[in-house]
N, C-alpha and C positions, 0 to 999 in steps of 0.2 A: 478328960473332956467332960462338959458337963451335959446334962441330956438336953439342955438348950442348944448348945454349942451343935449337940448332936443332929436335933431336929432342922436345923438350919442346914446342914451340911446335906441332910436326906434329900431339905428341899430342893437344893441347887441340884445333887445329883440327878434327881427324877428330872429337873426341867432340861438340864442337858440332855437327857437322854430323847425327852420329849421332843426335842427340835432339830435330832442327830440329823435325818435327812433332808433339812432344810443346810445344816454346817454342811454335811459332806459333799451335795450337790454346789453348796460353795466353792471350795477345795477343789472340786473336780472340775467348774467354770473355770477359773483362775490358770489353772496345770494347763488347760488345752487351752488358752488364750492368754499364752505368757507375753508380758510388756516389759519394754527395759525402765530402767529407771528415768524420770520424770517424765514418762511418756503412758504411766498406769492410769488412763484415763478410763477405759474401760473398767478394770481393776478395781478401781477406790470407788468408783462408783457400785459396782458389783457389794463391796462390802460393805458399805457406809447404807447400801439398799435394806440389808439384812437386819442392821440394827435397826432403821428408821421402821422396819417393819414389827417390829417387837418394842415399841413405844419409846424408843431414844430420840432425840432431839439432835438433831444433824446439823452440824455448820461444816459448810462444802462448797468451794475451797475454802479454806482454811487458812489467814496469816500469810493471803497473798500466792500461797502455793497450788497451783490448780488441781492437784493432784494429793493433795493431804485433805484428811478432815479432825473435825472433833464432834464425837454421838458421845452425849450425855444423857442419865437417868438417873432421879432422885435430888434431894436438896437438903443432904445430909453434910453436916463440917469436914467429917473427915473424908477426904477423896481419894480412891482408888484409881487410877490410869492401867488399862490393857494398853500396852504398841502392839500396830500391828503392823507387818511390813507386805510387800507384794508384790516387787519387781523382780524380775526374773534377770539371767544372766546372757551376754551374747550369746547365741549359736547353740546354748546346751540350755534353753527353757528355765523352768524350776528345778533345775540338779542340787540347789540349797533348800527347797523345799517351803518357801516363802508362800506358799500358797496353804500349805499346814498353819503356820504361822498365823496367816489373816483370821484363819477359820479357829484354831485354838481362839484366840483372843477374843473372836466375834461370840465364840459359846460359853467363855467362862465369863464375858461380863452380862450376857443373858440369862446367866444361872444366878453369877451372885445381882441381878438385880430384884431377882426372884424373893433375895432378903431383905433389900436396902434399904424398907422404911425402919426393920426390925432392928439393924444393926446402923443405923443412924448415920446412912454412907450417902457419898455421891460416886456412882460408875462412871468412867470415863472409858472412851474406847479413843487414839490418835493414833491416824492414819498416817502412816511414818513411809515417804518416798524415795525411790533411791538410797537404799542400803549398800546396796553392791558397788562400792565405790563414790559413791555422789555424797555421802554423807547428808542425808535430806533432815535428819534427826537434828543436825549441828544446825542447820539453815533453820529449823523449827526454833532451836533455843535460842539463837538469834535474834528471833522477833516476838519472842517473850513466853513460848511455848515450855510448858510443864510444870511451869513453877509454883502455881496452887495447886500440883499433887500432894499428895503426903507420902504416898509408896507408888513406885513405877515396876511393874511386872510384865514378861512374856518369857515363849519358850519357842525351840528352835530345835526343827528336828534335824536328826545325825545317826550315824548306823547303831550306839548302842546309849544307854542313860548316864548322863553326867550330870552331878547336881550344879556346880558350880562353876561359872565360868573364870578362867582367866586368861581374856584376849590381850596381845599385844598390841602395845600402841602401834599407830602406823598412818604412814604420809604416802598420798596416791604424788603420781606426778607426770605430768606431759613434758616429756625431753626433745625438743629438734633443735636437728645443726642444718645449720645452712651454709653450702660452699658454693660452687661454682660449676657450672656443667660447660663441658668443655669433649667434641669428638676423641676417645678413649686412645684410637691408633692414632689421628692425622696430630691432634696438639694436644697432648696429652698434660703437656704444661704448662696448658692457660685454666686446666680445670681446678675445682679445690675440691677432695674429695670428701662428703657427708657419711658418705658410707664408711668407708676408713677413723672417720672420726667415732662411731659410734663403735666400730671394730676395737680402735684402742681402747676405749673406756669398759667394755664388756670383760677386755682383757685383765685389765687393772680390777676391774672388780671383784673376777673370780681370783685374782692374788692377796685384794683384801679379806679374802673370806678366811682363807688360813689366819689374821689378827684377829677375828669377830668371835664376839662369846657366844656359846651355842643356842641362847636364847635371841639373836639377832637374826632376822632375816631378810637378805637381800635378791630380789625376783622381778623382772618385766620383759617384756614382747615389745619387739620393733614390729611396729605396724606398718612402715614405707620405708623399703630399701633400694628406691631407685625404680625407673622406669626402664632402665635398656640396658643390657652387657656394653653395647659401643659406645654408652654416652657418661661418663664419669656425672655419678646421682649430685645432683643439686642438693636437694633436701632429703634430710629421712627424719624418722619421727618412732619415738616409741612410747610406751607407759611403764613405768618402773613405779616398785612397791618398796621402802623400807619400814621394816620392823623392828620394835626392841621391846624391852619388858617394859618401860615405864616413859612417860613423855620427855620426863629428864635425860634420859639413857637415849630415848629416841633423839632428840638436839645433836647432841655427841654423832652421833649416826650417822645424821645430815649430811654434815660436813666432811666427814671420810669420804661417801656416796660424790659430794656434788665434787671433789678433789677428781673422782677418778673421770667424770666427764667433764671435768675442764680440763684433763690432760690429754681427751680426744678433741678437745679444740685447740691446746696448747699445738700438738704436734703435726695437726694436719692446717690450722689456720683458716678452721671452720665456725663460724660464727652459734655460740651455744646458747640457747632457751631453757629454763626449764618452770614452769609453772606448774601452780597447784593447781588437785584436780579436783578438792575440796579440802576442806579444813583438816587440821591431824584428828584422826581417830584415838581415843585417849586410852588408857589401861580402866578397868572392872575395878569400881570397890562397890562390893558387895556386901549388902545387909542378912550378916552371920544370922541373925535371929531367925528372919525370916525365910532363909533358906535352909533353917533347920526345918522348920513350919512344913516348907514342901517337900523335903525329903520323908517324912513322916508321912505326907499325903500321899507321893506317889508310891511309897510302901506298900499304903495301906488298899490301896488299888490292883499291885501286885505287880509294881514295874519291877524292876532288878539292877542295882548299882556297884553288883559285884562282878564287874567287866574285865573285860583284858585291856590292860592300859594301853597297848597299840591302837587298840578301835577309842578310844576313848580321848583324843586326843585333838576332834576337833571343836573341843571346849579352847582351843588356844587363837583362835579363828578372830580376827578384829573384830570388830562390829562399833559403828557409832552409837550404841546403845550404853559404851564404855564414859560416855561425856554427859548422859544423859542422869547415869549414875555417882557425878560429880556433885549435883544439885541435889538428888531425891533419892530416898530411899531406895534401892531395886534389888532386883533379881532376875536372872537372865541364864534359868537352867535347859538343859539339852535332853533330847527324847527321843528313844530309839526307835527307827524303825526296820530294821534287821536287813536283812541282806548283807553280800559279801561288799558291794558299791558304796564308795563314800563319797561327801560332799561334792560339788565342783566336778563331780565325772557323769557322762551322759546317764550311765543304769541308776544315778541315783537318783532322776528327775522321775522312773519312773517305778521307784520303791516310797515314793509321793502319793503315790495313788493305790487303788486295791483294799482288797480287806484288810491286812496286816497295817497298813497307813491309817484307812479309817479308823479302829481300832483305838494306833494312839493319836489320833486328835481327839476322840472322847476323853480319852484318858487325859491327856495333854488339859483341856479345857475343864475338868474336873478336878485335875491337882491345883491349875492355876486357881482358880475361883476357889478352890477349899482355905485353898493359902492365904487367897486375899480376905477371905471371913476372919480366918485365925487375926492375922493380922489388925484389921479393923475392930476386933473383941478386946485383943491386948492393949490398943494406944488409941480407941475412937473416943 
């Protein structure tokens, strides 16, 4: 590295650190006023507040989406993009930690903007909605979103450091049958049963799972199984997930999936829906260079990527940031924050917060923004 390189690196560090308690009082609003997805109205504005305060140029909403923005700084050719995400999950808060996430983002592009006349950039921070299933990133590129980046970065915390992601594809979906309700004892066979229908499909599913390669995963929750024991269910309704390694391999998938609940409609003569609940989330291709770039950062920091590959494993976790990386350069590494709680489970919403959290969001927002220097040095 050369002692320019060097100087520049000092600089963003000192400014992160400069502003740590502005990030982490961030961080900590977010966690205790979690929003679900497209309802981060508080949220996006919370963080879009942060940058416009530290001299970025806010457009909010954003591309139609009330709840996304875009904070810009500089008027440099090559453009660097933060995502930042910040919806939370039903019932379990920030258990994925999205509230790290905003605030990483929000400090590494206030650090590297600290260079950006020097390194001849433009910062970008998008304010990325509904992650958690909504896919709000897909609905972003959609309406022409990202596509004058040059490189797209952020980081995502998990119980231990993973540099590299690789999510599988994956298709959300809303399933309801609709039968016939009909009193359970008196005419049992005027009813058409929905619940039975969904019973055989769940059935058939877990027998597909003995043909699926161990990289496919198939997982969802009925959310309505009826109203009454005496009244055979009219409707029920669930949300099913399938996954596969590649969008291609996910297609094939589909069609196994939608086989086994059209055979809960086939044999009960219940009428089947199934609709997207967004767009397919796609697989990770990953820009090898630059996430050598931040594995060397967060080394040099003193993270640790020598994990036990059990903890390490929700680098496999979808994310629409996988579609995002079909158009632009990215990277999209994981940061530990310890504890024995991993994603998706209450204790980890609150291994989000604390010293051992704040901690790595400096760190977090210091590898990113290091990364993005390196970057913008090698190809601006």
């Amino acid at each position: 590295m050369t002692n320019a390189a060097t100087a520049v690196k000092d600089r963003i560090a000192a400014r992160i650190a400069e502003i740590a308690p502005r990030l982490i009082a961030l961080s900590n609003s977010l966690h205790d006023e979690p929003e679900l997805g497209w309802q981060e109205f508080r949220s996006s504005a919370a963080v879009a507040g942060v940058l416009a305060e530290h001299g970025f140029t806010v457009e909010r909403p954003y591309l139609g989406l009330e709840t996304a923005f875009r904070a810009t700084f500089g008027t440099g050719e090559f453009t660097i993009g933060f995502l930042a995400e910040y919806d939370a999950l039903p019932g379990l808060g920030h258990a994925c930690g999205h509230n790290l996430i905003a605030a990483m983002s929000v400090g590494g592009a206030i650090g590297l903007a600290e260079a950006a006349g020097e390194l001849g950039i433009t910062v970008e921070v998008i304010g990325t909605p509904a992650e958690e299933g909504g896919g709000g990133k897909i609905e972003l590129l959609d309406r022409g979103a990202f596509t004058e980046l040059d490189f797209a970065l952020m980081a995502h915390p998990a119980p231990v450091d993973v540099a590299e992601a690789e999510p599988f594809a994956v298709t959300h979906w809303h399933v309801e049958y609709t039968g016939r309700a009909a009193h359970a004892a008196a005419y049992p066979e005027r009813g058409i049963n929905a619940n039975d229908a969904f019973l055989i499909a769940q059935v058939a599913l877990g027998l597909l799972r003995q043909q699926l390669p161990k990289t496919a995963r198939v997982h969802g929750v009925m959310t309505n199984g009826g109203e009454a024991p005496n009244a055979i269910p009219e409707k029920t309704e669930g949300r099913w997930y399938v996954r596969a390694e590649t969008t291609e391999e996910l297609l094939a998938l589909e069609q196994k999936v939608t086989n086994c609940f059209e055979a809960g409609a086939l044999a009960t003569g219940a009428e089947l829906t199934i609709n997207p609940e967004s767009r397919r989330y796609s697989e990770m291709r990953t820009d090898e260079v630059a996430l050598e770039a931040y594995r060397a950062n967060a080394l040099a920091l003193g993270r640790n990527f020598d994990v036990d590959p059990v903890a390490a494993t929700m680098n496999r976790a979808s994310t629409d940031m996988g579609n995002v990386s079909q158009i632009v350069d990215a990277i999209h590494p994981y940061i530990g924050v310890g504890g024995e709680a991993s994603n998706h489970q209450a204790a980890f919403a609150e291994s989000c917060v604390g010293e051992r959290a704040e901690s790595t969001l400096i760190d977090g927002a210091t590898a990113l923004a290091w990364t993005a220097a390196d970057v913008s040095i090698q190809r601006g």
